[in-house]
TITOR-742786 format. One record per residue (C-alpha): y, x, z; residue in three letters. Coordinates in pm, whole numbers, plus 50000, padded with zeros to 5 digits. Each point is the difference from the previous one (the first is absolute). Example, Ala and Ser with C-alpha at 12.3 -4.5 7.8 and 13.67 -1.06 7.14 Angstrom:
residues 2
495505123050780Ala
503445013749934Ser
//
This chain:
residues 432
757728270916985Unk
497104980449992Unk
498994970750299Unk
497264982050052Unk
500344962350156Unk
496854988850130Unk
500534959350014Unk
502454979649814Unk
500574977850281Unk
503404982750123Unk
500855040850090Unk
498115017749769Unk
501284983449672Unk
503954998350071Unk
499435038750130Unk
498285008149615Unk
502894984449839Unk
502565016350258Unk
498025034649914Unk
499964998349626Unk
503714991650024Unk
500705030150152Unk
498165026349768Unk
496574998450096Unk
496944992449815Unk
497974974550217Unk
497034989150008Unk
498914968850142Unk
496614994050112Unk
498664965550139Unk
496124989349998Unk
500934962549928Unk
500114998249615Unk
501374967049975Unk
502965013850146Unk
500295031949786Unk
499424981549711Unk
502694974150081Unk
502975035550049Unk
498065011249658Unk
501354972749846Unk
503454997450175Unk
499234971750222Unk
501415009450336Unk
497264986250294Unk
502964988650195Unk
503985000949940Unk
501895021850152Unk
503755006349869Unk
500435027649727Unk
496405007050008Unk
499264985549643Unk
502565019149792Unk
498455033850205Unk
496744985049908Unk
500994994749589Unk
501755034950019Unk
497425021250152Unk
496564987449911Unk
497915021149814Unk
502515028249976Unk
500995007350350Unk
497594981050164Unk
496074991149921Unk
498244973650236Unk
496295004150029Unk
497234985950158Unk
497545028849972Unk
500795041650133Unk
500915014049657Unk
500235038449932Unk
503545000450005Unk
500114990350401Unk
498575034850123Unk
503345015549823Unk
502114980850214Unk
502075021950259Unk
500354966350265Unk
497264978850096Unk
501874962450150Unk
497614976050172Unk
501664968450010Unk
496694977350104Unk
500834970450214Unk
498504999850380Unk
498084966350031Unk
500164986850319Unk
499704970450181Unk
500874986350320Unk
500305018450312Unk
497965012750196Unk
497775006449692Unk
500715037749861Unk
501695007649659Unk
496985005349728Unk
501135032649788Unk
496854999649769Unk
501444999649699Unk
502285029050091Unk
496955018650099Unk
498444995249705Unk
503525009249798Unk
499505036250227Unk
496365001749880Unk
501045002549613Unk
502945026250054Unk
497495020750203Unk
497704997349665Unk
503285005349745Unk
500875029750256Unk
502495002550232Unk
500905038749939Unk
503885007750000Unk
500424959149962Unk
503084983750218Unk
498414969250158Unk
502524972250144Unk
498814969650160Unk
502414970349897Unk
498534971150234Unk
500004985250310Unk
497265013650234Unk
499075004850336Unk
501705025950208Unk
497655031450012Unk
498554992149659Unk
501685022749767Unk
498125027350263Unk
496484984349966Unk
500715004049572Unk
501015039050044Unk
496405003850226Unk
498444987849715Unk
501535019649743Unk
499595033050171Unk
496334996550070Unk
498995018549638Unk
501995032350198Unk
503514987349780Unk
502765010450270Unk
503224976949991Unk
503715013249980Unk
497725027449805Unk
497624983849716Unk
501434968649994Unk
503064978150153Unk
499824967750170Unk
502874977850126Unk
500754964950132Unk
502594980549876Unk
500464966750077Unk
501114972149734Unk
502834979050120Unk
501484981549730Unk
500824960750003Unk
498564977849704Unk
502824990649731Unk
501705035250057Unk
496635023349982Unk
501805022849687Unk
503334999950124Unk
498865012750375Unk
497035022049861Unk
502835018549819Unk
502735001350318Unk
498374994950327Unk
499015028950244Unk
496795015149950Unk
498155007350325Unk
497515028849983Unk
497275007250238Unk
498515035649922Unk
497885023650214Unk
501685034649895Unk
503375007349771Unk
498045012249703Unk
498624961249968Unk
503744989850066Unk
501485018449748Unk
497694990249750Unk
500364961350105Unk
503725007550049Unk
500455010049586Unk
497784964249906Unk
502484977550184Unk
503175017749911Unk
498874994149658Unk
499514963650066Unk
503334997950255Unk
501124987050310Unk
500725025450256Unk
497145022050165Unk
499334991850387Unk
497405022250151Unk
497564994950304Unk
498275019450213Unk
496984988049873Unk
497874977249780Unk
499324975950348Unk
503774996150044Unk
500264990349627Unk
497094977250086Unk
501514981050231Unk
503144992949818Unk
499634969449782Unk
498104984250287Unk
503195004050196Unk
502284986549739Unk
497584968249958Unk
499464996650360Unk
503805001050086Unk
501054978549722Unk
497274972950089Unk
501115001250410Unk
503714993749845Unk
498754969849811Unk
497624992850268Unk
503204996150253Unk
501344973349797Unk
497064981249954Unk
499604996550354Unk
503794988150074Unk
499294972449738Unk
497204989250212Unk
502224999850297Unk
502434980049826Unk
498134975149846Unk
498624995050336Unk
503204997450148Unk
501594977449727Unk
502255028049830Unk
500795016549693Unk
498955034250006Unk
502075006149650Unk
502934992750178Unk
499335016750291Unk
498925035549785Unk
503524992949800Unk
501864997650275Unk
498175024650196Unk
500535031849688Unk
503454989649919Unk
502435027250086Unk
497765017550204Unk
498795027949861Unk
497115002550221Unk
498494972249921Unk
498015000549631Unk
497614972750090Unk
498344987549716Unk
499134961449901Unk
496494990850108Unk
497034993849750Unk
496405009749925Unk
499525036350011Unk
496855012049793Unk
498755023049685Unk
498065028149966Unk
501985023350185Unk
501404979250254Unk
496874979950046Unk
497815026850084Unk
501955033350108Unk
501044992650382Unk
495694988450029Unk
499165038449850Unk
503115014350217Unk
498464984650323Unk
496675016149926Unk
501735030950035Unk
501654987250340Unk
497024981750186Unk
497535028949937Unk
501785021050217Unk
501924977050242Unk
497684983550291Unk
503174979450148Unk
498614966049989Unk
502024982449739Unk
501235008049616Unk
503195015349866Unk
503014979949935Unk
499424998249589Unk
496184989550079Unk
501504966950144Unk
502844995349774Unk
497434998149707Unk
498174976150160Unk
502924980750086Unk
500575000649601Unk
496544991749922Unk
500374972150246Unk
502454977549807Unk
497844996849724Unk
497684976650291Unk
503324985750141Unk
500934988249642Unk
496414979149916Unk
501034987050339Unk
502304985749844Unk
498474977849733Unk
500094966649898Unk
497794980149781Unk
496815011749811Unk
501475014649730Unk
502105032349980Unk
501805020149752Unk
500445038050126Unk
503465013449747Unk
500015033149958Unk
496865024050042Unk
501755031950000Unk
500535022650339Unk
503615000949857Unk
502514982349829Unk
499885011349581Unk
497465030250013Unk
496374992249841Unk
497845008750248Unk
497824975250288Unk
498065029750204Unk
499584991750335Unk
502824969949946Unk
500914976450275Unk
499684973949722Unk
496825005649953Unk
499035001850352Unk
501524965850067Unk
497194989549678Unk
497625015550182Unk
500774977150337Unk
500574966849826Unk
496695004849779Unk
498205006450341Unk
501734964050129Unk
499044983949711Unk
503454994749846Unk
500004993549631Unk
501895035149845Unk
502464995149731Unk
501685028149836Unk
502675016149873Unk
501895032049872Unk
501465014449704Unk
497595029849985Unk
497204985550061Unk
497125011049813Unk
502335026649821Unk
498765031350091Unk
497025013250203Unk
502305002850329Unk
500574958349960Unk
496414989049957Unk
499374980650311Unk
496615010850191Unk
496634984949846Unk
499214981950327Unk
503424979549959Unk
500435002049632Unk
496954977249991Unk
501144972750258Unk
503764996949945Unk
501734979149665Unk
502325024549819Unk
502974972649881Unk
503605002049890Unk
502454998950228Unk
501234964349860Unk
497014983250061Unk
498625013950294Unk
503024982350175Unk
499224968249931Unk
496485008650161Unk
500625015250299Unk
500864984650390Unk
500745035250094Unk
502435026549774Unk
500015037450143Unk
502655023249859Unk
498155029650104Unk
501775025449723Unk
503574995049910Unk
499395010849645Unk
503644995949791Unk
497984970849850Unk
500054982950305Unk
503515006650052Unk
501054986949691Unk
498414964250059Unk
501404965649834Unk
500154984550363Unk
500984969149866Unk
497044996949723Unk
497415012950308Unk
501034971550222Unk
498974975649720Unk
496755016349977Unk
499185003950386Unk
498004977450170Unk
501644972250259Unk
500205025550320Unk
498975031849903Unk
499735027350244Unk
501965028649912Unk
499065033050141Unk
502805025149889Unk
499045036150141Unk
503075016049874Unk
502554975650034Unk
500914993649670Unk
501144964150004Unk
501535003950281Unk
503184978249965Unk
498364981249708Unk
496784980550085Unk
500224999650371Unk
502354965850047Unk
498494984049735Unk
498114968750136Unk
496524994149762Unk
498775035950123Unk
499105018050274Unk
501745036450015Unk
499265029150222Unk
500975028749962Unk
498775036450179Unk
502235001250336Unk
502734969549936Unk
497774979050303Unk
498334976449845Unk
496615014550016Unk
497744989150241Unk
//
C-alpha cells in the first residue's frame, strides 16, 4: 500500500517513519530542500526518541523524502497533509495558505479514487471548505474520492510510541470514506474512534489543548494568590492532592508551545463567531492568564543584565515555537534589558534557531559564564541539565546578590536560605 505524506514536519516525519514501519511504502514530500536533504542524509531535523533507528532502517527502501511531486506520488492509494496552521495571536484568523496551495497540487496529480486525510490542526468547518473545493471539477466525495479529518494529538518525546497506540479519531462525511480511513489507521494502530463528522473531529485537539491549558492555567493563578498572600502554593497543591482522589492539581509553571500556545486562540474563533454574550469563554481567559506571567516575570527583574535558562516551551524536547521563553526575550529586549542565553539545543536543529529579530540582539554564552554576568538568572525550562547543577561550583561563579527567578521550582530547598542570593521561586511568596 502506497501513502503519500505531504510535509515532513514535527507530524509529518515521525508519521513516515511510523508508516514505513508498518508495511507501507511512503513517500515524503516537503518544498524546503534544506530539510529533505538533511533526512537524505540521515540527519534527523529535530530528535525525537526512536525516530533515528526508523530513519537508518527505512530510508530509501521503505521510505523516499522529496522535495519535488515525483511520478511515483499519483500511485499512492492515501494522500496525508500534515502542513502546519500558522497563526498568530488572537483575534487575528489562522492563515491556511500553504495548505491551500498543498490542495492545489493534488487537484493537478488527481484526486480520482485517492483517500485524502487531513493530519493538522485547523479551524472548525475547514475540512468542509477543502471538500467544496475538491468537488468543483464535478468529483463527488464518499464516491470519487474520500476525505477525512483526523486530528494529531501526540506529546513531543513520545510522538512514535503514541502514533503507534493512541486512539485515532476520524471525522468522515459517509461510511465508504470511513472504511477506507478506518483500514489506514488500523494499519498504523491505536484503536479506531469515530465521529459524526469531520467538524466534530475538528474540534477535538482544540479541546484537549484548551482543557489542558485551563488546568495549568488554575494553578498559575493560585500561585499568584499565594505569593500575594505570603504562602507556598507547592505546599498547599501537596497537601491539597494527597489522599484525595479528587484532587489532581498540578504544580504551577509557564504553559506555552505550539499546540498549547495557540489552540484555545483558534478554538475561541470558533466560540465568539457565534456567541454575542458580551464576554469570552473560560479557556479564552485562562490563556491569557498564561500569557500573562511571562509580563509578571520581567516584573520581576533586577539589574541590567539578564540571563533567560532554558528556551524551550518544555523541559528536554528541542523545540522553541511559540515558547514562553522566548516571549519573556521578546519583553526584556523591548525594556532594554541586556539578553543572555542559554540552552543545550540551541542552535541544534531548525526548531532551536531563535527568531532573526532576537538572534541578532541577544549574546548566545555558556551557561558557566553567563552567571558570572548576569543580576538576574531565569530558570524558564527545567531541562535535566538544569537539574543536575554543581550548586556549590554555581555559587562561586554568581554574582554578590543575584536574583534568582526559578519558574519551576527546582531549587526549591537548595538556593532559597542561602544568604549572597536572592531566590524566588513561582508561588512560594516571595514575588512581588
Amino acid at each position: 500500500m502506497k501513502v503519500s505524506v505531504f510535509a515532513l514536519g514535527r507530524t509529518g516525519l515521525h508519521l513516515s517513519l511510523v508508516c514505513a514501519d508498518m508495511g507501507f511504502d511512503v513517500i515524503g514530500i516537503d518544498i524546503n530542500k534544506e530539510l529533505v536533504q538533511q533526512i537524505k542524509n540521515k540527519k534527523l531535523p529535530f530528535y525525537e526518541p526512536h525516530m533515528k533507528e526508523l530513519l537508518d532502517k527505512h530510508l530509501n527502501k521503505k521510505f523516499i523524502p522529496t522535495d519535488t511531486i515525483i511520478k511515483d506520488v499519483k500511485d499512492s492509494e492515501y494522500y496525508i497533509l500534515a502542513i502546519g496552521t500558522k497563526f498568530s495571536k488572537y483575534p487575528e484568523k489562522a492563515s491556511l495558505t500553504n495548505l491551500y496551495k498543498v490542495i492545489e497540487k493534488i487537484q493537478k496529480i488527481g484526486i480520482k479514487n485517492k483517500t485524502i486525510i487531513l493530519r493538522v490542526t485547523l479551524p472548525i468547518g475547514t475540512t468542509d471548505k477543502i471538500k467544496d473545493i475538491l468537488e468543483k471539477d464535478g468529483l463527488v466525495e464518499g464516491k470519487d474520492f474520500y476525505l477525512a479529518f483526523v486530528p494529531e494529538r501526540l506529546m513531543e518525546g513520545k510522538a512514535i510510541h503514541e502514533e503507534k497506540t493512541l486512539p485515532k479519531v476520524i471525522g468522515c462525511y459517509n461510511d465508504k470514506s470511513y472504511e477506507k480511513v478506518k483500514k489506514f489507521f488500523e494499519k498504523v494502530g491505536g484503536e479506531i474512534v469515530r465521529v459524526s463528522n469531520p467538524r466534530a473531529a475538528e474540534s477535538i485537539k482544540m479541546i484537549d489543548n484548551s482543557w489542558r491549558n485551563m488546568r495549568f492555567a488554575f494553578s498559575n493563578e493560585i500561585a499568584f494568590m499565594a505569593d500575594v498572600n505570603g504562602l507556598n502554593i507547592n505546599e498547599i497543591i501537596r497537601a491539597a492532592n494527597h489522599g484525595y482522589e479528587r484532587n489532581k492539581i498540578p504544580n504551577p509553571g509557564p504553559v506555552s508551545g505550539y499546540c498549547l500556545g495557540k489552540d484555545p486562540y483558534l478554538l475561541e474563533k470558533a466560540f465568539d463567531e457565534i456567541v454575542t454574550r458580551g464576554f469570552n469563554s473560560v479557556w479564552f481567559y485562562a490563556r491569557r492568564a498564561n500569557d500573562w506571567l511571562c509580563q509578571k516575570i520581567v516584573s520581576e527583574i533586577k539589574g541590567k543584565n539578564v540571563l533567560v535558562a532554558g528556551l524551550s516551551f518544555k523541559q528536554d524536547i528541542d523545540d522553541y515555537r511559540n515558547s514562553h521563553s522566548i516571549e519573556i526575550i521578546e519583553l526584556l529586549l523591548s525594556e532594554d534589558f541586556n539578553v543572555l542565553v542559554d540552552d543545550p539545543y540551541l542552535d541544534k536543529t531548525t526548531y532551536t534557531r531563535l527568531p532573526a529579530h532576537i538572534d541578532k540582539v541577544v549574546k548566545k554564552i555558556k551557561f558557566d559564564k553567563a552567571v558570572k554576568q548576569a543580576d538576574t538568572i531565569i530558570f524558564a525550562t527545567p531541562h535535566k541539565e538544569y537539574k543536575k547543577l554543581d550548586i556549590k561550583k554555581f555559587l562561586e561563579n554568581v554574582k554578590k546578590d543575584v536574583k534568582i527567578l526559578d519558574l519551576w521550582n527546582i531549587y526549591e530547598g537548595e538556593l532559597e536560605h542561602e544568604k549572597n542570593i536572592l531566590y524566588s521561586g513561582l508561588g512560594r511568596g516571595d514575588l512581588k
